[in-house]
C-alpha positions in Angstrom: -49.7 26.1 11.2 -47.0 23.8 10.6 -44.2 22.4 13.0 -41.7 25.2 13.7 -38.6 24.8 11.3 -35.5 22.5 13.7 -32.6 24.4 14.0 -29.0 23.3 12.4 -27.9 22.7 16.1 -31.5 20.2 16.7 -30.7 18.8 13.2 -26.8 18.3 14.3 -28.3 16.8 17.8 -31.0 14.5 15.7 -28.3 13.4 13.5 -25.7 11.9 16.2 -28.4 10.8 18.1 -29.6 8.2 15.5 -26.2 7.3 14.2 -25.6 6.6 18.0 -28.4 4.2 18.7 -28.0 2.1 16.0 -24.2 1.4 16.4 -25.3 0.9 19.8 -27.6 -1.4 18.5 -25.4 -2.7 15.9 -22.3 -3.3 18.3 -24.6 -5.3 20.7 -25.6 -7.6 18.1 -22.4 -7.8 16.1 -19.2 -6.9 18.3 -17.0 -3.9 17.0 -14.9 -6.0 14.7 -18.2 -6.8 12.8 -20.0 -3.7 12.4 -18.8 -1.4 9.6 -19.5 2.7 9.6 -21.2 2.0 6.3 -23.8 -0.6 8.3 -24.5 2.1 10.8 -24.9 4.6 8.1 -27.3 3.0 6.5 -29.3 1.8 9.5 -29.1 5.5 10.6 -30.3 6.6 7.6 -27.2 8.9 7.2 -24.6 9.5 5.3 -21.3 7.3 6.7 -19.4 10.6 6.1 -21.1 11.8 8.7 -19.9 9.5 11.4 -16.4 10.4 10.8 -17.7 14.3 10.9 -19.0 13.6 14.0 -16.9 11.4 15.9 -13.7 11.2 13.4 -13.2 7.2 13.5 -15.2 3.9 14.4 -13.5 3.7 17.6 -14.3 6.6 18.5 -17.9 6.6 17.7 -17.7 3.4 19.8 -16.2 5.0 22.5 -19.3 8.2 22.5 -21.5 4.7 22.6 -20.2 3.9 25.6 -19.7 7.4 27.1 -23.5 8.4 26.1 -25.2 6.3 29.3 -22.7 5.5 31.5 -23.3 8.3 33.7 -26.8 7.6 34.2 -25.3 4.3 35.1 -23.3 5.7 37.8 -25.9 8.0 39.4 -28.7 5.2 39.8 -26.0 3.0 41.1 -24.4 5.5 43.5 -27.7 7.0 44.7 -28.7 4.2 45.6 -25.8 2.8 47.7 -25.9 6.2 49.1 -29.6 5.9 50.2 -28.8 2.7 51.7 -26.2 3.4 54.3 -27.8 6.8 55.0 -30.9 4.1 55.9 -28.4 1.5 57.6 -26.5 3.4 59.4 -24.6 1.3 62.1 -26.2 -1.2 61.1 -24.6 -1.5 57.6 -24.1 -5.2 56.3 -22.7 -7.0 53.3 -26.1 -8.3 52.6 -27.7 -5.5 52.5 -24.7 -4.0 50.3 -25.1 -5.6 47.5 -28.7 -6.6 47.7 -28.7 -2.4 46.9 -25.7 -2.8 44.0 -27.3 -5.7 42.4 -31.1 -4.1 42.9 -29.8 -0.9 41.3 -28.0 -2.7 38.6 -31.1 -4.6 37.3 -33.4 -1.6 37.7 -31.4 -0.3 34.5 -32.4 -3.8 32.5 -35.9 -3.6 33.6 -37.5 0.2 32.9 -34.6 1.2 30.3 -36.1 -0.2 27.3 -34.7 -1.4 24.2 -31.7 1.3 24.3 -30.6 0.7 27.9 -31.0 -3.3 27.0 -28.4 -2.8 23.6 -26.5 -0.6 26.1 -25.7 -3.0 28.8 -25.2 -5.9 26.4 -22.6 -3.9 24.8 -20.9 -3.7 28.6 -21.1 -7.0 28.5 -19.0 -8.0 25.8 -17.1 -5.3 27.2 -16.4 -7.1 30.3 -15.6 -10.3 28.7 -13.1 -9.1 26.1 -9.5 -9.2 26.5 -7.9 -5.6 26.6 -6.5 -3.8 23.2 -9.3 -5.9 21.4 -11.4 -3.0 21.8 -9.9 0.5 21.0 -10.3 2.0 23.8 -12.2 -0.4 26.1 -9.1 -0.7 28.5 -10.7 1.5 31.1 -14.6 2.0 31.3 -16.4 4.9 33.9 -17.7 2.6 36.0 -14.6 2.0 38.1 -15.0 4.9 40.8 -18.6 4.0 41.5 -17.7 0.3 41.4 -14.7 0.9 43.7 -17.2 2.9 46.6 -19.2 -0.7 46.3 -16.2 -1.9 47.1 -15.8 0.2 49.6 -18.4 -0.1 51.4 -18.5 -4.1 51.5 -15.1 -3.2 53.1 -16.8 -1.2 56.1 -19.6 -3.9 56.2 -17.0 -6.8 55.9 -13.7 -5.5 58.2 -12.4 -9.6 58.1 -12.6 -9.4 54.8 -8.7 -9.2 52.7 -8.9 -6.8 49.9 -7.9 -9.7 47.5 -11.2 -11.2 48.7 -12.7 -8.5 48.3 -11.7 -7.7 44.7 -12.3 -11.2 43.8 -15.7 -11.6 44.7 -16.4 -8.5 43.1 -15.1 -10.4 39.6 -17.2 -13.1 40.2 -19.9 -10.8 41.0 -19.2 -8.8 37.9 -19.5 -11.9 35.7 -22.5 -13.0 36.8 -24.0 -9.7 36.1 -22.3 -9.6 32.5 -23.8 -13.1 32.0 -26.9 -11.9 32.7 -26.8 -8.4 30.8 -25.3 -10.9 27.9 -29.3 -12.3 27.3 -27.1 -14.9 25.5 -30.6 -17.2 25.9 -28.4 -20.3 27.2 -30.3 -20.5 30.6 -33.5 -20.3 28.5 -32.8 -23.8 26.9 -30.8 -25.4 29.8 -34.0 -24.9 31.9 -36.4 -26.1 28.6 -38.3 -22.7 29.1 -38.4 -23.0 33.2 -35.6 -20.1 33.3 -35.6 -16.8 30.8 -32.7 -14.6 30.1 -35.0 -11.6 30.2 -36.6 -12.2 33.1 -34.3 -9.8 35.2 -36.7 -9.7 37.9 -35.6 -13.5 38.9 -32.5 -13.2 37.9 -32.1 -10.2 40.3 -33.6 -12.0 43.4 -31.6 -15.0 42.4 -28.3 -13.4 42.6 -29.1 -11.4 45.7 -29.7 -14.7 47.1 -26.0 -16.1 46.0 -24.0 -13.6 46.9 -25.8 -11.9 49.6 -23.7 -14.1 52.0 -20.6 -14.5 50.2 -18.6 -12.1 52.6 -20.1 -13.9 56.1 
């Protein structure tokens, strides 16, 4: 017997599924200015009328991109700040805050595969890109998990201002965009010594940098 026949709905589902990996894949590589609906189309291997059925504009299909894994994002990070104070207890440090946030973080880079790489590249550029650039990319759903992190460092850290607070966090935040970024500048800097893509240093590394930056 043959497969069983997909329904429209598993068609509909297949379809917007493929259109959104390869814009995901596309705007990684390319930015949003850069990528056209007919690109994604094609590397879909869709129709480009069916990206504005689906998601009515560019921005908007960039904007499902985004929306697509960021809760997934959230719930590793959360769960696992959660599992750490639960474990800490009193005893609930700065160190041992954002060895979890930055642990958590990489664990995305290292067992997402390709997608989740795209993905967090994508956030990336994101991060780094002046607001109204980006339809849409003035506010991303990270900010209530992002502002527990911050938090907690607060609990862990009571000297510590909310201005220094916030402003570690941005430095903390770059470092990480950096890193998602895989821009391969560390890669020649170090002549082969250091690798963008090895998240597993880079994760030890900037434990090790920031782990005492609220002391």
């Amino acid at each position: 017997m043959g497969r069983p026949r997909r329904t429209n709905q598993e068609r509909r589902e297949g379809s917007q599924e493929r259109i959104l990996d390869a814009a995901e894949a596309l705007f990684a590589r390319s930015g949003f200015n850069a990528v056209s609906t007919k690109d994604i189309g094609q590397a879909a291997e869709v129709d480009p009328s069916l990206l504005h059925y689906y998601f009515a504009t560019k921005a908007g299909l960039y904007a499902a991109v985004i929306a697509r894994r960021a809760e997934h994002v959230n719930v590793t990070r959360l769960t696992a700040l959660q599992a750490h104070v639960a474990e800490a207890g009193d005893g609930l440090t700065a160190a041992g805050v954002i060895r979890t946030y930055v642990q958590a973080t990489f664990d995305l880079a290292r067992t997402g595969g390709e997608g989740y790489l795209n993905y967090l590249t994508l956030i990336a550029q994101v991060n780094s890109t002046p607001a109204g650039v980006i339809p849409g990319s003035e506010t991303l759903p990270f900010d209530d998990v992002v502002q527990v992190f911050i938090g907690l460092l607060r609990r862990a850290s009571p000297g510590s201002s909310d201005a220094d607070l916030y402003w570690f966090y941005h430095m903390l935040s770059g470092a990480i965009s950096l890193s998602w970024a895989r821009t391969g500048r560390i890669d020649k800097l170090s002549g082969g010594q250091c690798r963008s893509t090895d998240f597993d240093a880079i994760a030890e590394h900037m434990v090790a940098v920031f782990s005492h930056g609220l002391d």
